[in-house]
N, C-alpha and C positions, 0 to 999 in steps of 0.2 A: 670306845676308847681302845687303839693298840697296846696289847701287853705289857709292850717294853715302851711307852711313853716315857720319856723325860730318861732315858736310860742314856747308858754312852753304850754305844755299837762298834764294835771292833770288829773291822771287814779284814778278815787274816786272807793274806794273800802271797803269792809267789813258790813256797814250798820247797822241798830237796826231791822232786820226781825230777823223772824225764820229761814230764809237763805244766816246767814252772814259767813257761812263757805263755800259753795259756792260761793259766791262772792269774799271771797279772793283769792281762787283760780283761776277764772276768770279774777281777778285783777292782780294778780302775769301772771298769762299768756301774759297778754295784756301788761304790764309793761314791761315784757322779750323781744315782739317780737319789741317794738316799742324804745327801747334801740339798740336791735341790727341793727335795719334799722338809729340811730343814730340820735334818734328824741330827742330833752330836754325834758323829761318826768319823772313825781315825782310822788311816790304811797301819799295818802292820803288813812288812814284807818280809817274812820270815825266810833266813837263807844260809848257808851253810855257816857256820862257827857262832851262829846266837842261837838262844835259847829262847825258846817260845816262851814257856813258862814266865821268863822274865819280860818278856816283852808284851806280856800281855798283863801283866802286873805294874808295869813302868805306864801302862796306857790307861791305868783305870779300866780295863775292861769292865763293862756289866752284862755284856751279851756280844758273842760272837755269830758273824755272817759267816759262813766260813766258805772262801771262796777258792779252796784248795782242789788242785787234782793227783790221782796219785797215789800212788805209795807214800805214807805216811801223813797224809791228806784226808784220803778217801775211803782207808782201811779199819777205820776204828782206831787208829793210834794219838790220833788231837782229840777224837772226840771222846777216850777214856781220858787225856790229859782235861778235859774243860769238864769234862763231869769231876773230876775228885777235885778240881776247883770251885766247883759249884757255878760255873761260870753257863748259863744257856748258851744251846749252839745250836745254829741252823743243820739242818740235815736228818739223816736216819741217826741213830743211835752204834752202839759202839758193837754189838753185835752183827746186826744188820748192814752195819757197814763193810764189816770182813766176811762176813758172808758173799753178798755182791763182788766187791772185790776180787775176791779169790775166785776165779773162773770152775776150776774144776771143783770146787763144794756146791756152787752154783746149778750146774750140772746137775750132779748129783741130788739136788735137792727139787731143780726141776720135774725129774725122770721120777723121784719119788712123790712128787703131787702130780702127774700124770700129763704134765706140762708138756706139750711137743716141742723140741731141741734137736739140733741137727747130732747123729753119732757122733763121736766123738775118741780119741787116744789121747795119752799122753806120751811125751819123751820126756826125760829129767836135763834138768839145769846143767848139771854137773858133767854132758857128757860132752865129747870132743866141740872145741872150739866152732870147727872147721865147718861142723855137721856132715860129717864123718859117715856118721853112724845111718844118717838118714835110710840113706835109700835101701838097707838092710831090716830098720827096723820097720819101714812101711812099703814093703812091696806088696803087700796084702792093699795097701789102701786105693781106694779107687781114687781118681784124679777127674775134673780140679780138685783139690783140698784147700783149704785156709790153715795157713800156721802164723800163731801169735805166742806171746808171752800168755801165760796165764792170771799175771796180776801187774798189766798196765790198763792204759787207757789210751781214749784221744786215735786210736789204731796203730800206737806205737809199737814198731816192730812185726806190724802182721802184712804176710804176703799171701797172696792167690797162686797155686801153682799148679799147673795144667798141665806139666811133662817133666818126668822124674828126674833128667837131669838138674831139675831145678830144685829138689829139695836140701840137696845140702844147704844151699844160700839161703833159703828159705830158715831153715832151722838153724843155721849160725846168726841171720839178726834177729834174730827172736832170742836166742840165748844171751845177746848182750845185755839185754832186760831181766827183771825179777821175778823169779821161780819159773816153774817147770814151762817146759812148751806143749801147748795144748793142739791137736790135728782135727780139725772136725769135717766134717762135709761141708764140700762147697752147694750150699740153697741155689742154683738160678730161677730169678726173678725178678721180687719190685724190691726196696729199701724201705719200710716205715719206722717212723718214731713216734712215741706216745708219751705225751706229756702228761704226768698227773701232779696233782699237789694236792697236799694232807689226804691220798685216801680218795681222790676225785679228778678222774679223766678231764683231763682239758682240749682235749685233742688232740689229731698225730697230721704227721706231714709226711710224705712219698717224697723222698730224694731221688733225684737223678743229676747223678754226676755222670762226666765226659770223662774221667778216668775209670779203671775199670769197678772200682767198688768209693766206698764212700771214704777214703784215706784221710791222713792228716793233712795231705798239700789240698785234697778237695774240700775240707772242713774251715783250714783257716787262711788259705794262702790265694784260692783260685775263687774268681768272677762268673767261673761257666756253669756254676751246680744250678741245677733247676731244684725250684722247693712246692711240691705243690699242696696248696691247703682248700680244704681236704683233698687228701689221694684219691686221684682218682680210678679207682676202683670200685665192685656194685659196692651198694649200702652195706649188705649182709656180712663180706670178707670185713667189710672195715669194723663192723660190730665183734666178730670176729676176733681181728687184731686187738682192737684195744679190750675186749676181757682176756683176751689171752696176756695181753702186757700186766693187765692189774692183777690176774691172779697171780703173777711171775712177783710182783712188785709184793704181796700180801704174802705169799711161799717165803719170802728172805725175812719178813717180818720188818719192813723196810716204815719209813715215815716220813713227813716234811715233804720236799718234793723230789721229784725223779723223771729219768728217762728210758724209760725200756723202751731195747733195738728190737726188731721183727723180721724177721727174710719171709716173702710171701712167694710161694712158686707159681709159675705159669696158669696151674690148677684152683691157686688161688687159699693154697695150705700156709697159713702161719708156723712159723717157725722162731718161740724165742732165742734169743742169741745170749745176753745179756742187760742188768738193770744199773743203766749208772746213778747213783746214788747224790754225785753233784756233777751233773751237767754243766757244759758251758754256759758261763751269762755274758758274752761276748754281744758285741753288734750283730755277729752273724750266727749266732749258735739258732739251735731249735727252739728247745723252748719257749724263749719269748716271740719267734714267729710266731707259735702256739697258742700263747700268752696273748697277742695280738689279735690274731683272728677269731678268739673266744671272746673278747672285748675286753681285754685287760694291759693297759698298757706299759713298758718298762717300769716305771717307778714304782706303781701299784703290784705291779707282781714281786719284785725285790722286797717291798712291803709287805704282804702277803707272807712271802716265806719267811721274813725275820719272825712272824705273828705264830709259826711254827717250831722252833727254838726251843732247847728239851734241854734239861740239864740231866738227865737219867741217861 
């Protein structure tokens, strides 16, 4: 018997990120699969001038999918709203959430369980629009480098930059996003992702994309990414990668299901990046690739994670 039988499922979807067009599509997925397994479940499209709280009160909620990304999604901000309502929620919890989330504690919490993580700076939020500042406060850095926001998703706002003229633009769209901007090293290599749920590897997938890294127009917009299951790589690297994803995903104190990123170098050296917390459940995201080629398919995996659901 599933947990939540006979429950009403409230698949929250849409969000105030820069990733709420993602998310509805995630939300529409999850919505599709868990109607046709014949579950009571209502989309909630949460969006700028409603209140969650009421909306999910107006819906009878008894359990939330929560199919948000984001900033105020993905950070522990719904999921301490659904815990003091006592309301179950899919996902990690409210700690583990903003842990993930936030890039640079992230880091930091990697480096201190001895987790390998590309080096890393930071610049602040607050500084010149322009990125101004750029090419002064990282002339030490060695190039390529990756600069992102520190607390988006989805690769919004992160560029590759290979010649210094190019850091200001680089750290001006990255500043148009939320908190600090993060500089790390650029890994060259392969792209893996490792799908786990509740605490158990389901497998990972080797991206190759035709653009230069795995972006958001490569993620949801473009026909050319190659997805290959299993990566192929020796056995050993991919043993490799995915205990390095789970201890990354066990370090934040994370739950329910997840996607930790991986850069493998030419060498064949894992490198975590970060652990998304709620992955895309799109037609095209990973996980349910993942999900698939372990024998699990869309509905059952949706299922699966609602049977995950923490009100803590």
């Amino acid at each position: 018997m599933h947990p939540y039988a006979g429950k009403r499922v409230a698949v929250v979807m849409g969000g105030l990120s820069a990733e709420r067009e993602v998310s509805l599509g995630t939300g529409a997925g999850v919505l599709a699969a868990l109607l046709e397994r014949g579950w009571d479940a209502v989309a909630i499209d949460w969006r700028e001038g409603t209140s969650l709280a009421r909306l999910l009160d107006d819906a009878g909620a008894q359990v939330v999918w929560n199919a948000l990304h984001g900033t105020w999604g993905e950070d522990g901000a719904v999921q301490g709203l659904t815990s003091c309502a006592r309301i179950p929620c899919t996902g990690s919890g409210i700690l583990a959430s903003a842990l993930a989330m936030d890039k640079v504690i992230s880091k930091r919490i990697f480096e201190s369980n001895g987790l390998a993580t590309p080096r890393w700076s930071l610049l602040p939020h607050d500084g010149p629009a322009d990125g101004s500042d750029a090419a002064a406060r990282l002339a030490d850095r060695p190039l390529p480098c990756v600069v992102k926001p520190a607390n988006e998703g989805s690769s919004v706002g992160v560029s590759i930059v290979d010649a210094p003229a190019d850091l200001a633009a680089a750290v001006a769209a990255a500043r148009r996003f939320h908190g600090p901007v993060i500089v790390e090293d650029y890994i060259a290599g392969t792209e893996v992702f490792v799908g786990i749920l509740n605490g158990r590897v389901l497998g990972s997938v080797e991206v190759r994309p035709t653009t230069k890294f795995y972006d958001y127009d490569a993620k949801y917009k473009r026909s050319d990414t190659q997805y290959l299951i299993p990566p192929q790589l020796p056995a050993a690297t991919v043993a490799q990668i995915e205990a390095l994803a789970l201890a990354a995903y066990h370090a934040l104190g994370c739950s329910g299901h997840a996607r930790p990123d991986v850069r493998v170098t030419t060498a064949g050296e894992p490198f975590i990046l970060e652990v998304n917390t709620l992955p895309g459940m799109t037609k095209t995201s990973l996980l349910p690739k993942i999900a698939k080629h372990a024998g699990m398919d869309y509905p059952t995996l949706c299922e699966e994670i609602l049977a995950t659901a923490t009100s803590l």
